[in-house]
C-alpha positions in Angstrom: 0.0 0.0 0.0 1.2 3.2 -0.7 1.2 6.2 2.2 -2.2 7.6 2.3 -3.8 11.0 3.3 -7.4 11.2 4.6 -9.3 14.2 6.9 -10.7 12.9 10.2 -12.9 15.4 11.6 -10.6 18.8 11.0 -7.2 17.1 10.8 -5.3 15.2 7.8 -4.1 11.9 8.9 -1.2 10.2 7.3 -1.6 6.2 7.3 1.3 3.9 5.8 2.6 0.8 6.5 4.7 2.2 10.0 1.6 3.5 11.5 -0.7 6.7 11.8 -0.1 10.2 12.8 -1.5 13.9 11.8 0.4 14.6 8.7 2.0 18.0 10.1 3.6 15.6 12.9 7.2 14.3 12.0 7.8 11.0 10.9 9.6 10.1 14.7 6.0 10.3 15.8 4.0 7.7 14.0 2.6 5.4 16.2 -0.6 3.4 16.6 -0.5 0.6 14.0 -0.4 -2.8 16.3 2.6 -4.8 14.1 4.1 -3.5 11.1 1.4 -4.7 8.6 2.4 -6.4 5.5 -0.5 -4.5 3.7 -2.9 -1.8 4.7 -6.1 -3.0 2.7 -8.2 -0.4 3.8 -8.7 2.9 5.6 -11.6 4.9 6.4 -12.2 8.2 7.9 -15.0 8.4 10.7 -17.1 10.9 12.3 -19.4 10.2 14.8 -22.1 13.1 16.2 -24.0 13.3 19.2 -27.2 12.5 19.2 -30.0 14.9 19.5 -30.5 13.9 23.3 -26.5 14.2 23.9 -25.6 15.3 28.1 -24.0 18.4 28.1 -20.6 18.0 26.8 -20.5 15.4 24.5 -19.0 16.2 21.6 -17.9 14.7 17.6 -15.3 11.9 18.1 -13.1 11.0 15.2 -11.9 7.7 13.9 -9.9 5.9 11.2 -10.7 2.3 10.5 -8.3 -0.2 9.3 -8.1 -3.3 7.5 -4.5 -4.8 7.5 -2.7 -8.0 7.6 0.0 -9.4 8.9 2.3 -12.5 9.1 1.6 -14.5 12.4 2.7 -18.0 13.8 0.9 -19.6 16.3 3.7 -21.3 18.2 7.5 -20.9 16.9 7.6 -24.3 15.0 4.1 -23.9 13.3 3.6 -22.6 9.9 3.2 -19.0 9.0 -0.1 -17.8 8.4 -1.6 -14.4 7.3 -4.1 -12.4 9.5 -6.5 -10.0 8.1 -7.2 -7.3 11.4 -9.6 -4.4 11.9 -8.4 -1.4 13.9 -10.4 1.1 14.4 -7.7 4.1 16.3 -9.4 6.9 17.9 -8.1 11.0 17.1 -8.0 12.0 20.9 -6.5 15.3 21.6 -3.3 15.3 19.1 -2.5 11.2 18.7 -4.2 8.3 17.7 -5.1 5.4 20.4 -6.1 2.2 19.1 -9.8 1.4 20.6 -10.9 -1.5 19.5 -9.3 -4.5 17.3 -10.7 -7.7 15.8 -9.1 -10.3 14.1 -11.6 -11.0 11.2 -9.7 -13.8 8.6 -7.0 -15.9 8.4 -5.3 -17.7 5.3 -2.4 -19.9 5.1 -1.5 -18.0 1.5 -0.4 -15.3 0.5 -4.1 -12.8 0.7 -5.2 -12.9 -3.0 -7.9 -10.6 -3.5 -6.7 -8.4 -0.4 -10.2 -7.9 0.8 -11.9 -11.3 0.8 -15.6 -11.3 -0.9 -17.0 -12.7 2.8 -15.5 -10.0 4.5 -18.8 -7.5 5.1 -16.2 -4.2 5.5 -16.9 -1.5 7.3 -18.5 -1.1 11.0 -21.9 0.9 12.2 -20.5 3.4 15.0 -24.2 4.6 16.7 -23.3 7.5 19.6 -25.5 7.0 22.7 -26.9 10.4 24.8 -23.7 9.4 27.5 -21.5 10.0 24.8 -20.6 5.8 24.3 -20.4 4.8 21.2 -22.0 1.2 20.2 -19.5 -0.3 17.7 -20.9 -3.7 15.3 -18.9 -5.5 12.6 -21.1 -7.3 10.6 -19.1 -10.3 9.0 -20.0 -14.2 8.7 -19.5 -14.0 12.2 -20.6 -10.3 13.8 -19.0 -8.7 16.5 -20.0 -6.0 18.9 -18.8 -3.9 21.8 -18.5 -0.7 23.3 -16.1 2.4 23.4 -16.2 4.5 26.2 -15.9 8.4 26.6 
């Protein structure tokens, strides 16, 4: 994958293989990325609003969803596999924090197409009156959770 640019709420975001940062940051600042991928497959810029019955205070949180994979091994003397994870790194203040990770496909080959056809990308963020943010993958097996405030 070549380095990307995307806007996440007011900032520009630069996303490559080492990691994530706001593009006016230096490169000794990327960070986020959880292992060196061997390919970024996708990345998508987030906004989430309050809802109409927000508490005081709750505000727009920004995110950037990630599809990557990476080489893994089980146990030392196993055979290497590829992982396909979703990240999905939250903009708080002036970094990136991962917030929530799944681990969504694995293949013992090399990942021809990138983005397997019973991979359902993308997740539904919904923003609840606290501020909490219901997060749900919906794949051939669906996840769900919670990120706090």
């Amino acid at each position: 994958m070549a380095e990307q640019v995307v806007t996440v709420g007011r900032e520009t975001v630069w996303i490559g293989r080492g990691g994530i940062r706001l593009a006016e940051e230096v490169d000794e600042k990327i960070g986020g990325l959880t292992n060196c991928p061997l390919i970024v497959a996708q990345a998508r810029p987030i906004s989430v609003s309050p809802p109409a019955d927000a508490a005081a205070g709750v505000t727009v949180r920004h995110f950037v969803e990630l599809l990557t994979w990476h080489a893994a091994k089980a146990k030392p003397d196993s055979a290497l596999r590829y992982a396909l994870h979703w990240q999905l790194h939250e903009l708080q203040g002036r970094t990136f924090k991962i917030v929530a990770f799944e681990e969504l496909h694995s293949s013992a080959d090399w990942p021809n197409p990138v983005l397997p056809r019973e991979i359902d990308l993308g997740v539904s963020l919904e923003m609840v009156s606290s501020g909490r943010i219901r997060w749900r993958l919906d794949t051939t097996s669906p996840r769900h959770g919670w990120l706090l405030k």
